[in-house]
Rosetta silent file (secondary structure, phi, psi, omega in degrees, C-alpha in Angstrom):
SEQUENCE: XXXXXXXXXXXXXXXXXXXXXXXXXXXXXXXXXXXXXXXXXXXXXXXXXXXXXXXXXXXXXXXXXXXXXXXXXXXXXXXXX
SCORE:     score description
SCORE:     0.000 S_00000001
   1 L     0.000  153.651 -162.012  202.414   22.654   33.900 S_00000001
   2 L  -112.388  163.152  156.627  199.679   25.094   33.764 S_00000001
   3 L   -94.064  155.929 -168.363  199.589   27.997   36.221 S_00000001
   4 L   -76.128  154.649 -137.165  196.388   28.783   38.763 S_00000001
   5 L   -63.716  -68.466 -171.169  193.664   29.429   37.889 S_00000001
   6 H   -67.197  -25.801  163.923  193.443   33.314   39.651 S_00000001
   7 H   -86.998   24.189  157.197  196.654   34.268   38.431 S_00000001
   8 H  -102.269  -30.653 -177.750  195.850   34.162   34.918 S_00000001
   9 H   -79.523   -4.405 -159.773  192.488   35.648   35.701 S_00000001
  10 L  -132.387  130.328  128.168  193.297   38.619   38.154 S_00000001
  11 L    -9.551  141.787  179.703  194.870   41.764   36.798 S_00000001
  12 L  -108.641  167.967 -153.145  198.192   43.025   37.572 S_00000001
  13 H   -35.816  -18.529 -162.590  199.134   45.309   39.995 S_00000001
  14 H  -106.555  -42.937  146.955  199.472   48.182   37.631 S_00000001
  15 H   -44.781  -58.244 -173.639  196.167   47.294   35.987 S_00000001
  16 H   -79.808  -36.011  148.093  194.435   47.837   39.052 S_00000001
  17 H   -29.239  -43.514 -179.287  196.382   50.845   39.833 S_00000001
  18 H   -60.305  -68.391 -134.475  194.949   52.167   36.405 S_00000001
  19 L   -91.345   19.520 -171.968  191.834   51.423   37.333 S_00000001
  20 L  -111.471  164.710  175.476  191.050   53.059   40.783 S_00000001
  21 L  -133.996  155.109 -166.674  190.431   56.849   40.910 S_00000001
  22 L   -90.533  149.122  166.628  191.795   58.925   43.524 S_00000001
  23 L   -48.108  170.287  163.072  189.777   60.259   46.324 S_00000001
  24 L  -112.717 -178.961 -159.471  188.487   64.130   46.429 S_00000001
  25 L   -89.413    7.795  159.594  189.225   66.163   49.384 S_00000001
  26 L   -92.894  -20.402  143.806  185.726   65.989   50.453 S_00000001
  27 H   -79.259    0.682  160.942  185.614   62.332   50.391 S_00000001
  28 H   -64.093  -21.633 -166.945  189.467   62.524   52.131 S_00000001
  29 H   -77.808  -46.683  167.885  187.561   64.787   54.707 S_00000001
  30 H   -37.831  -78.962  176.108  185.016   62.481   55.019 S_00000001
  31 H   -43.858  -61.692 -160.699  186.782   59.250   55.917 S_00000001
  32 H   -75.023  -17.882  172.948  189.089   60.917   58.547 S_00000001
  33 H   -93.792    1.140  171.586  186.408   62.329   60.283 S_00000001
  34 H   -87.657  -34.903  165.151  184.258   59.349   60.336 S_00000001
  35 H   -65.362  -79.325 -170.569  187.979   57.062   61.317 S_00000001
  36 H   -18.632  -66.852  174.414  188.100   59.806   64.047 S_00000001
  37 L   -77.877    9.759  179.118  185.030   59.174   65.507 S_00000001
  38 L    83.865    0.786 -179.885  185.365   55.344   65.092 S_00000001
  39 L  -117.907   53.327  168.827  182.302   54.590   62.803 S_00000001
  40 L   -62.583  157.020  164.739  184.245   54.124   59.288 S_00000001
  41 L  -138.133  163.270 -162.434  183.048   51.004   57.856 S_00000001
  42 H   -35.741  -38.202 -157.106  185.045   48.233   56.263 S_00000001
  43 H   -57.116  -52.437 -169.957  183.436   49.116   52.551 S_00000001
  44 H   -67.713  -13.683 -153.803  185.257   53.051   53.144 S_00000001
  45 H  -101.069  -45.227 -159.121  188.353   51.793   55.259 S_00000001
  46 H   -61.174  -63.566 -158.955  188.994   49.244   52.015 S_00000001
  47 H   -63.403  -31.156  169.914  188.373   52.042   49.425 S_00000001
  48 H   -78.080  -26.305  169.469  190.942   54.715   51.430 S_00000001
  49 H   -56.325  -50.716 -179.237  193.541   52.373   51.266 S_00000001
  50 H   -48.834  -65.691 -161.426  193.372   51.427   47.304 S_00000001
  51 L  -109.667  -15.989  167.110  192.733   55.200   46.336 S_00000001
  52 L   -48.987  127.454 -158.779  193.795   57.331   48.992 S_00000001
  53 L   -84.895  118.450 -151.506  196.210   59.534   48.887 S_00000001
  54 L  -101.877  -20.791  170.387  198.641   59.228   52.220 S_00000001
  55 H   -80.976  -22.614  171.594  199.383   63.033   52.210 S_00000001
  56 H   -92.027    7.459  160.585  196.024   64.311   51.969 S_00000001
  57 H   -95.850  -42.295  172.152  195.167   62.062   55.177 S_00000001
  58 H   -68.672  -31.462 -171.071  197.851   63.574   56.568 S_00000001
  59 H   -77.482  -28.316 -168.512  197.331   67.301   55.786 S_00000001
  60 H   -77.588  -74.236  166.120  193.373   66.351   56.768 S_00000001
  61 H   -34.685  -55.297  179.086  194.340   64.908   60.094 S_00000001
  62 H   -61.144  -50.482 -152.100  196.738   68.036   61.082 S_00000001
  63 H   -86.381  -24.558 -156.711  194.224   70.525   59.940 S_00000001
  64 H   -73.828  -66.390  146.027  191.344   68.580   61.458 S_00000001
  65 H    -9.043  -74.033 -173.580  193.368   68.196   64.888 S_00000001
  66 H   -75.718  -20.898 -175.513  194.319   71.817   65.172 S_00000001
  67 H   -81.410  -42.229  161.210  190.837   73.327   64.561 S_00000001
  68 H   -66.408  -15.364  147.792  189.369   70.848   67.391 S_00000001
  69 H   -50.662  -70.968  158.997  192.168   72.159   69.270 S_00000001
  70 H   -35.615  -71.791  165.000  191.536   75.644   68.550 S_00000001
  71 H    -0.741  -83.932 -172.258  187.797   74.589   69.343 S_00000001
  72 H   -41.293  -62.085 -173.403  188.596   73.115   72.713 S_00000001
  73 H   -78.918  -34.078  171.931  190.301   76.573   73.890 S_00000001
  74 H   -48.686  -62.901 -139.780  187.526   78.903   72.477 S_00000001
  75 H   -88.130  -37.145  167.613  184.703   76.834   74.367 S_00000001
  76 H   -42.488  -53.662 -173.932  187.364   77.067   77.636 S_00000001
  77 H   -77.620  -29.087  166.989  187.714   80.785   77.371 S_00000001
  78 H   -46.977  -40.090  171.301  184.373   81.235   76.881 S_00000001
  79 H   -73.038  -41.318 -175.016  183.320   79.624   80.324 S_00000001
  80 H   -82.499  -26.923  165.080  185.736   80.792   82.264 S_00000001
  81 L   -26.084    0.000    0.000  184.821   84.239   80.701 S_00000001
């Protein structure tokens, strides 16, 4: 018996591992603030998963988070000021 067709043809997991390159922290910066506001698109969503890094989405969220935080209370005290 012969085996199909795409799994003689398609590269193994560790191949394709090789062959992605990890984001930089300006396009990790990118993508979460573009997932943030909701207009990532599929091409970008696909590409953070493969090569993204899951800690530098995390440290990117947190820092991201508290400075719109920070933000939020600046622009308060200022008004009420």
């Amino acid at each position: 018996m012969t085996e199909p067709r795409d799994s003689v043809d398609s590269p193994t997991n560790g191949e394709v591992a090789q062959n992605v390159t990890r984001l930089t922290w300006r396009q990790t910066l990118s993508s979460a603030l573009a997932a943030g506001l909701g207009v990532q698109s599929a091409h970008n969503q696909e590409r953070d998963f493969t090569a993204g890094s899951t800690r530098r989405f995390i440290v990117t969220g947190v820092i991201s988070t508290a400075l719109f935080i920070g933000a939020l209370i600046s622009v308060v005290r200022f008004i009420v000021a």
